[in-house]
N, C-alpha and C positions, 0 to 999 in steps of 0.2 A: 625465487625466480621472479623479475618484474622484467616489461619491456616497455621501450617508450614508444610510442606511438602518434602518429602525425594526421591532425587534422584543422582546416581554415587557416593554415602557417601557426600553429601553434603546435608546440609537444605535450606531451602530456606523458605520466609515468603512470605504467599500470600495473597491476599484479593481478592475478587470476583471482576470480573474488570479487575483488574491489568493484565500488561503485565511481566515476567519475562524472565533473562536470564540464560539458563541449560546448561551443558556438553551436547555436539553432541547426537542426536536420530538418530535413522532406522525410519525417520517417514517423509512424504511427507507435501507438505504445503497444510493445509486444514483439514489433520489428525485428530482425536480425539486422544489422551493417556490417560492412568490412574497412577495417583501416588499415592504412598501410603501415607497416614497422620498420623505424630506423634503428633499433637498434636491440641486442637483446643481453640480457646477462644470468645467467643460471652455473650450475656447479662446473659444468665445461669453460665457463672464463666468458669473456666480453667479444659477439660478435657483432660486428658495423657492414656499412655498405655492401656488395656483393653476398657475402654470407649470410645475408637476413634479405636479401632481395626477391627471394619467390617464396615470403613469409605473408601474411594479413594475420587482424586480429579481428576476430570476432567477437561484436556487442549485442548485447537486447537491450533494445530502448526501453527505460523504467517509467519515466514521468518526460514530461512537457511542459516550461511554466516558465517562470519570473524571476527573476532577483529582486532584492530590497530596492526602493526608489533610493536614487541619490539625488544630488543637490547641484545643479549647475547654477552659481552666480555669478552676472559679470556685472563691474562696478568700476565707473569712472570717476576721479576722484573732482571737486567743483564744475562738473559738467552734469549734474542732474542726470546722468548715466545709469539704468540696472537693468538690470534682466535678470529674470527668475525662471527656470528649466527645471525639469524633473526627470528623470530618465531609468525608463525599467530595461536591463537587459536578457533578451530571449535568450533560455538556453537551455540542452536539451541531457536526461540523466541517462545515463548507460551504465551497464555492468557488461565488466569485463569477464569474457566468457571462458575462451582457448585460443589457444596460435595455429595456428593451421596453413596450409601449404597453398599456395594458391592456383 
């Protein structure tokens, strides 16, 4: 059984278990959240919209931290042009718990 799950316009697929990574939370480590679910699929078949509508998913926040720096360069070519950026993005771990009714 996995369900996908929608949070900052992005989905995400979960399975019960599973650990996932989200765009940054206002959430402590140890927190519960609730996400909302579009969609779910287990041994009954695949159910969408209305049918998954008074569903959430419950998470515990695991960790709170960083990604690897990447590299932003811009360069213009005979115009003595650069720029050099660095960029960490926040982002926040969760395990995925249970589906529950909301």
């Amino acid at each position: 059984m996995y369900a996908i799950v929608d949070n900052g316009n992005k989905q995400y697929k979960a399975e019960i278990g599973a650990t996932l990574k989200l765009e940054k939370l206002n959430a402590n480590v140890g927190d519960k959240v609730e996400l909302s679910v579009v969609m779910v699929s287990d041994e009954n078949g695949i159910r969408v919209a209305d049918e998954v509508a008074n569903l959430k998913a419950v998470c515990e926040v695991v960790e709170q931290g960083k990604d690897k720096k990447i590299i932003v360069f811009k360069y213009k070519a005979k115009k003595n042009e650069r720029k050099k950026q660095g960029h960490r993005q926040p982002y926040t771990k969760v395990k995925f718990l249970e589906l529950a009714a909301k």
